[in-house]
Backbone bond lengths (Angstrom), bond angles and torsions (degrees), N, CA, C in turn:
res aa  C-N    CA-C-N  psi(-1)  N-CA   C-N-CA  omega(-1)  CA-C   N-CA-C  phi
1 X - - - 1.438 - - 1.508 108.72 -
2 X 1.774 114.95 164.70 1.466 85.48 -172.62 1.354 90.34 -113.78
3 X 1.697 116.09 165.31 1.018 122.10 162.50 1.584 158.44 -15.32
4 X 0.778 153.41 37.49 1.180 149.10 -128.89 1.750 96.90 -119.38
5 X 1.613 108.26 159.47 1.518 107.65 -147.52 1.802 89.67 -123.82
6 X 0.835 114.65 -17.54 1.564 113.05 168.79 2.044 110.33 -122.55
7 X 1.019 100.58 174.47 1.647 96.97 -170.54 1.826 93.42 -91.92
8 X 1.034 107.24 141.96 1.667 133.03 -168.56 1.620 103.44 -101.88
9 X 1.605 109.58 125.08 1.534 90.41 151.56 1.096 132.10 -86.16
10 X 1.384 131.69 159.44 1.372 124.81 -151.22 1.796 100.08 -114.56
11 X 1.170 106.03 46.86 1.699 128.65 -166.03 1.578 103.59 16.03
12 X 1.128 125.87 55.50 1.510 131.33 -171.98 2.008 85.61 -114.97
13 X 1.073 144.56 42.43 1.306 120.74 -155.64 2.046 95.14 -87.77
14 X 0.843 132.20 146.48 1.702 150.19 164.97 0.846 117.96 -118.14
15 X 1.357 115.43 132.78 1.280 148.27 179.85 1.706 95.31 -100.26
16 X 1.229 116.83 107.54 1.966 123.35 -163.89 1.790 81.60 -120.96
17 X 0.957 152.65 70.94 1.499 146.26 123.71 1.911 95.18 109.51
18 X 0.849 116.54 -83.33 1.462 122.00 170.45 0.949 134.68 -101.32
19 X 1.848 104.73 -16.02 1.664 123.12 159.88 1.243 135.39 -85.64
20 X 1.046 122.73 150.41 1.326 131.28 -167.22 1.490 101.26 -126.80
21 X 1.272 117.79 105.25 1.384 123.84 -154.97 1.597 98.31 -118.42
22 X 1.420 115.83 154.96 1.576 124.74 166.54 1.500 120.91 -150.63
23 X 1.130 117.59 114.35 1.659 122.65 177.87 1.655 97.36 -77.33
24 X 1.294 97.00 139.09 1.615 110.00 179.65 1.953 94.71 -142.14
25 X 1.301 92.99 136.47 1.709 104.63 163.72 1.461 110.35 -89.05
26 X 1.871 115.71 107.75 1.552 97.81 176.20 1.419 96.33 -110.20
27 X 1.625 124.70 96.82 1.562 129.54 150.74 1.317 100.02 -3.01
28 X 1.282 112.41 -102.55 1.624 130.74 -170.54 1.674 116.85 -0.02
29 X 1.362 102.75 -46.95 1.715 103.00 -179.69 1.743 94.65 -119.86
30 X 1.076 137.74 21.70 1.442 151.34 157.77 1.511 94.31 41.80
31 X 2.043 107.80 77.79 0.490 93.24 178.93 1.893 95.02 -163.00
32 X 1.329 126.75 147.20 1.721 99.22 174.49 2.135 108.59 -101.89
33 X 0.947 88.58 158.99 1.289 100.55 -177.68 1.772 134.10 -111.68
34 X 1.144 97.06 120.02 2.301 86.96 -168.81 1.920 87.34 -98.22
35 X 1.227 101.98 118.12 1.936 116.38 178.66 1.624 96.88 -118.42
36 X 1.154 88.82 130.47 1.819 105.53 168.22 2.316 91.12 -102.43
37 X 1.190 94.48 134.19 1.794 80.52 -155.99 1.309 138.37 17.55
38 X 1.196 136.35 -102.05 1.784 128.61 170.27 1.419 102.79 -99.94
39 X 1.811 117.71 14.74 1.883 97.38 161.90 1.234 132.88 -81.09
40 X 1.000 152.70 108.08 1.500 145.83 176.90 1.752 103.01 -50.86
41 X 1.185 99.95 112.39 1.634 96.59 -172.43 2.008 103.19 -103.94
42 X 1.653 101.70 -44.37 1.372 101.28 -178.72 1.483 117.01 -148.67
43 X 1.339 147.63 126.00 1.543 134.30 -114.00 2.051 63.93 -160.06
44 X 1.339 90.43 144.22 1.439 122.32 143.19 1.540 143.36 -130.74
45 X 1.380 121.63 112.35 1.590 104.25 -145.34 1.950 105.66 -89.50
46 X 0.951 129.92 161.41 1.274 118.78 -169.14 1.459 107.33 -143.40
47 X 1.322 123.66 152.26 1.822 133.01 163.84 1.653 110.80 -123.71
48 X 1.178 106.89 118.18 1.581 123.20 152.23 1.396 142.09 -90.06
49 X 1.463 104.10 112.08 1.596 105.39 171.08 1.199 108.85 -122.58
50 X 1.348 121.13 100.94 1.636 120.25 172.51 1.572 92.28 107.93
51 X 1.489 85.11 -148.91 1.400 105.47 167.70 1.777 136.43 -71.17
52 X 1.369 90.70 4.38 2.088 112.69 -155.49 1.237 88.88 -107.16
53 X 1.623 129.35 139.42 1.057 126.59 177.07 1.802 82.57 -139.42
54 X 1.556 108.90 126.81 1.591 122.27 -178.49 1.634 96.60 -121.90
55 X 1.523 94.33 131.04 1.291 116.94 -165.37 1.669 98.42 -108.87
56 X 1.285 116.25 110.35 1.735 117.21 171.03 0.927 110.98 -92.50
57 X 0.772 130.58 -17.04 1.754 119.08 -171.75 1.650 122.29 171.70
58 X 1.611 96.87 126.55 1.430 126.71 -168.03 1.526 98.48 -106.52
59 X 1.333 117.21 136.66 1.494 139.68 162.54 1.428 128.10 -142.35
60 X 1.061 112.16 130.06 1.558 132.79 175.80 1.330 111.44 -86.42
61 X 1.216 132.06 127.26 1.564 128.30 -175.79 1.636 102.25 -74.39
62 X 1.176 138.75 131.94 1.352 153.04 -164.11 1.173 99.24 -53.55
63 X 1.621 128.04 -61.16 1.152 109.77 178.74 1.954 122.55 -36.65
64 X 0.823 93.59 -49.99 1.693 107.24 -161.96 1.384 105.78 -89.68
65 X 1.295 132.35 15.79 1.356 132.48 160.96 1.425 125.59 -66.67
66 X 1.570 101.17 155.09 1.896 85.23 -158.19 1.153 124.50 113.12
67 X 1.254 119.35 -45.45 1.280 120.18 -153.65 1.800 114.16 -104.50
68 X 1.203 124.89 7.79 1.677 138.59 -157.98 1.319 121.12 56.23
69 X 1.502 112.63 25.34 1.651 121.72 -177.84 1.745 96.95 -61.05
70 X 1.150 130.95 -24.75 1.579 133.92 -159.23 1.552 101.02 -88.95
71 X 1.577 102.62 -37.72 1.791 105.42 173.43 1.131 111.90 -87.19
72 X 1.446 126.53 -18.40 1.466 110.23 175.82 1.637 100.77 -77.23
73 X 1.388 129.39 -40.04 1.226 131.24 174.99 1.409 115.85 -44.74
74 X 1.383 130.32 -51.02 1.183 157.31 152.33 1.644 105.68 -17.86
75 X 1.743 99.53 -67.04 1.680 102.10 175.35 1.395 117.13 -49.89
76 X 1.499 101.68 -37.28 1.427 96.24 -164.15 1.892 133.41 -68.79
77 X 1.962 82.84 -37.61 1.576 108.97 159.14 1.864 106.80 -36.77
78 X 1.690 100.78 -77.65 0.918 97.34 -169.08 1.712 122.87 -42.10
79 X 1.203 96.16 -57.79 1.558 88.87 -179.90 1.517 126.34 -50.33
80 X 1.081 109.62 -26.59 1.617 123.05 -172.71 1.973 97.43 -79.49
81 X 1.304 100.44 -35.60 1.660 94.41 174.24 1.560 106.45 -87.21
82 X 0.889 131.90 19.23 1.316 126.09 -175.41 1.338 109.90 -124.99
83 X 1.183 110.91 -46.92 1.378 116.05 160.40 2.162 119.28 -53.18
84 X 1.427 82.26 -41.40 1.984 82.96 175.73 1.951 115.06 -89.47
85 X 1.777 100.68 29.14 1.274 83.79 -164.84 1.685 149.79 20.81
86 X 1.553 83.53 53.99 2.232 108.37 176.12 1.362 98.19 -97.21
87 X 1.159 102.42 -174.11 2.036 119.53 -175.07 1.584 92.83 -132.61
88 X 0.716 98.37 174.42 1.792 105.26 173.34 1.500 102.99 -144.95
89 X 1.345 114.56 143.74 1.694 131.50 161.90 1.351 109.27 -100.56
90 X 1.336 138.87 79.12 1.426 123.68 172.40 1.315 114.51 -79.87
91 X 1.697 110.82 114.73 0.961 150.67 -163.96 1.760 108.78 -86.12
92 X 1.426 109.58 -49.74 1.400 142.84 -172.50 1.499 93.06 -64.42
93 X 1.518 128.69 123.41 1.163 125.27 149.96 1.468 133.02 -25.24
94 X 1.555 100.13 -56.10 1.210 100.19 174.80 1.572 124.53 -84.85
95 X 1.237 112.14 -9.38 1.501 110.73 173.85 1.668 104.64 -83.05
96 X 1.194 119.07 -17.56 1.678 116.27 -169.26 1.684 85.43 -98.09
97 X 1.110 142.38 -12.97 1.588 130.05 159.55 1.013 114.81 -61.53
98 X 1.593 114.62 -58.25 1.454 112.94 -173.71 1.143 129.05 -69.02
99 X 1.616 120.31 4.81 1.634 105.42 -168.01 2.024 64.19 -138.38
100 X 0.712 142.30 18.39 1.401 120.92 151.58 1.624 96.68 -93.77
101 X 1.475 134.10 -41.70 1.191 115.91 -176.30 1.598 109.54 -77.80
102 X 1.073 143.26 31.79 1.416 152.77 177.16 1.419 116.54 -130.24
103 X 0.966 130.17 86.57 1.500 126.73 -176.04 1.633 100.84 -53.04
104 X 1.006 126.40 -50.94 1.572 144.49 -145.61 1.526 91.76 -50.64
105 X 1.866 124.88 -47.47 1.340 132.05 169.28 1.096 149.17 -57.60
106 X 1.881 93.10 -13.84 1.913 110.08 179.64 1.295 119.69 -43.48
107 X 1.218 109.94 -27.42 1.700 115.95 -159.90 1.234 101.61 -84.47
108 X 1.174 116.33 -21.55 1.778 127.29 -178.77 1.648 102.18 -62.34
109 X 1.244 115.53 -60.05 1.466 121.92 -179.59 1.350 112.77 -5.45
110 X 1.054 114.09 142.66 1.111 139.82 168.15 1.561 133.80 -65.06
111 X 1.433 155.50 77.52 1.323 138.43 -156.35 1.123 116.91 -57.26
């Protein structure tokens, strides 16, 4: 991925019922982020070598569990790797659920 010196939104922004949600990639803590304004609601942390970006681990802040903040986060990854032509290894239980229950992501896989 390339560098970037402040955290980026990853133009994925949602409108979730009363929320107004935005996935942003912040390098810096190598990691993307789902913010309902400046809250960090659900963060996925990630490692890159090459073109492969392996995702270990996804969390939802307790409060806000429940609600698909982890799949909208999820969308956002994806799109942001799809758009930068990367692969992903989901490593994370729950990230290797969600794109096994999504056909639409297979192609993302990782070799």
């Amino acid at each position: 991925m390339e560098a970037m010196s402040d955290p980026q939104p990853t133009d994925d922004t949602t409108t979730d019922g009363a929320f107004d949600t935005v996935v942003i990639d912040n390098p810096a803590e190598s990691r993307y982020e789902l913010r309902i304004g400046d809250e960090l609601v659900s963060l996925a942390d990630y490692r890159v070598a090459g073109n492969v970006v392996t995702i270990p681990h996804v969390e939802t802040r307790p409060s806000h569990g429940g609600r698909g903040f982890a799949a909208l986060l999820m969308d956002g990854v994806i799109d942001d790797l799809r758009a930068r032509s990367l692969t992903i290894r989901p490593s994370c239980p729950y990230a290797a659920a969600y794109m096994r229950d999504r056909p639409e992501t297979h192609d993302l896989y990782a070799a």
